[in-house]
C-alpha positions in Angstrom: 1.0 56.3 -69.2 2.7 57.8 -72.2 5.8 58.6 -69.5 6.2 55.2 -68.2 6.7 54.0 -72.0 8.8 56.3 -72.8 10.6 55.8 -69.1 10.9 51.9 -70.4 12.1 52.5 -73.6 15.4 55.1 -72.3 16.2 52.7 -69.8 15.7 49.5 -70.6 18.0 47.2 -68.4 16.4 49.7 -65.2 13.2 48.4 -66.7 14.1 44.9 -67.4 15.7 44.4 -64.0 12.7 46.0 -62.0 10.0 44.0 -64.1 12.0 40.8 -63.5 12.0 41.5 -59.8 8.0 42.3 -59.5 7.3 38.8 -61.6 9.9 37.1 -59.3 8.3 39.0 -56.4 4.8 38.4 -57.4 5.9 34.8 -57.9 7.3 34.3 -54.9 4.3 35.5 -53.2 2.0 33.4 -55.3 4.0 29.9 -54.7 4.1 30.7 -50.9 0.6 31.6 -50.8 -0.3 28.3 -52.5 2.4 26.2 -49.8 0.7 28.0 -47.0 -2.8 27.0 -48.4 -1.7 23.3 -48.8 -0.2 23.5 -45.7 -3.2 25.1 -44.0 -5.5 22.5 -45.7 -3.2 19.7 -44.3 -3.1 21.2 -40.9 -6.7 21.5 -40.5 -7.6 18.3 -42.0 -5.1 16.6 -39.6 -6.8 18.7 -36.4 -10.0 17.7 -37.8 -9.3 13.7 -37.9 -7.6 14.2 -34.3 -10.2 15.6 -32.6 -12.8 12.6 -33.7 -10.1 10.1 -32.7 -10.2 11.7 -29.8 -14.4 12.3 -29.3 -14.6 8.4 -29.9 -11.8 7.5 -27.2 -13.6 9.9 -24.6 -16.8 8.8 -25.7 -15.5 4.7 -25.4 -14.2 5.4 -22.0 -16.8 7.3 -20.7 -19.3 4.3 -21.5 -16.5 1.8 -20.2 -16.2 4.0 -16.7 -19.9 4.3 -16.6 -20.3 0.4 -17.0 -17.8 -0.1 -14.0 -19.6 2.9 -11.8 -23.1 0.7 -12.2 -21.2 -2.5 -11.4 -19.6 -0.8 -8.3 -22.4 0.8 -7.4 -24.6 -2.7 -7.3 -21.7 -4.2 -5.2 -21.6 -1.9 -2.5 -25.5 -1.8 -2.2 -25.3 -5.6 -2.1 -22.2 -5.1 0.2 -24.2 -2.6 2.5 -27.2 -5.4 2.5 -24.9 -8.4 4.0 -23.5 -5.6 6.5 -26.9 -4.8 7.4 -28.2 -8.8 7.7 -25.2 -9.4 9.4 -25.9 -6.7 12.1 -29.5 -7.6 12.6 -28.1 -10.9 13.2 -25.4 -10.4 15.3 -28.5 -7.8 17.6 -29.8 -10.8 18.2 -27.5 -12.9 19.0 -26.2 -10.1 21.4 -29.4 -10.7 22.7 -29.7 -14.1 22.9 -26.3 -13.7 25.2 -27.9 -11.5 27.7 -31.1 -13.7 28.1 -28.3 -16.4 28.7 -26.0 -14.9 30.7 -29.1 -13.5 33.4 -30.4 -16.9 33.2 -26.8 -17.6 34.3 -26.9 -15.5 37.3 -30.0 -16.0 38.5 -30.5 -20.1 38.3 -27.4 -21.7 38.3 -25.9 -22.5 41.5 -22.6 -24.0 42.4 -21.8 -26.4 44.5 -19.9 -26.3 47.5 -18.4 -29.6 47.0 -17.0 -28.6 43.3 -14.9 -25.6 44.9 -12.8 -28.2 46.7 -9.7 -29.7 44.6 -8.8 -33.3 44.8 -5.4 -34.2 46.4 -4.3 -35.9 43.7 -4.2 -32.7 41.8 -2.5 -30.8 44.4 0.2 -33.7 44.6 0.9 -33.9 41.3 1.3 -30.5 41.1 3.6 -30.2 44.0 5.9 -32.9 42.5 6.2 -31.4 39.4 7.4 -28.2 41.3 9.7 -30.2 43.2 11.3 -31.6 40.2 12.1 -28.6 38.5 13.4 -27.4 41.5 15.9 -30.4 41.4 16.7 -30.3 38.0 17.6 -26.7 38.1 19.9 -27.5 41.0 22.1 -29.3 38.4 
């Protein structure tokens, strides 16, 4: 100890210069801890109010998409009831055609008389020909 006094004392602007630069040094160190604390403090403070911004947006939407999944959901089963109705329906009236058209088949008869077609028709129709003919002539 005794030699770093007397090491101060001979040289004094060494000593002056080299104590100045620890208490700059140490100063230096001390004011940039204390930034980088701030800063730190800041930083996680800031992380801390994003993230439960965040936890109440994903929990909102989770509870709005939810919502919309049970009202879906109740449309399509009421969707898949009116699609089943509907096809028991339509079985039967499938059905219903069947019974109709074999009753078709089997008891109606037609008459001879109805397959002939009147001469009037038949005239008609043979004029009309006949004019276009004629008019495409022109």
């Amino acid at each position: 100890m005794l030699k770093i006094l007397s090491l101060i004392k001979s040289y004094k602007t060494i000593s002056i210069l080299v104590g100045g630069s620890v208490l700059i040094g140490g100063l230096f160190l001390g004011f940039n801890n204390l930034k980088n604390s701030y800063i730190d403090r800041g930083y996680n403070q800031a992380k801390i109010e994003y993230n439960t911004l965040l936890i109440k947006e994903i929990n909102k939407n989770t509870e709005f998409y939810e919502d919309r999944l049970i009202t879906l959901r109740q449309n399509m089963q009421e969707q898949l009831k009116k699609d089943n109705d509907r096809k028991v329906t339509e079985n039967t009236i499938d059905k219903e055609v069947v019974k109709v058209i074999e009753y078709i088949e089997r008891e109606v008869y037609v008459k001879a008389e109805c397959n002939t077609v009147s001469p009037d028709i038949i005239r008609m129709f043979n004029e009309s020909i006949s004019r276009t003919n004629n008019s495409k002539k022109d």
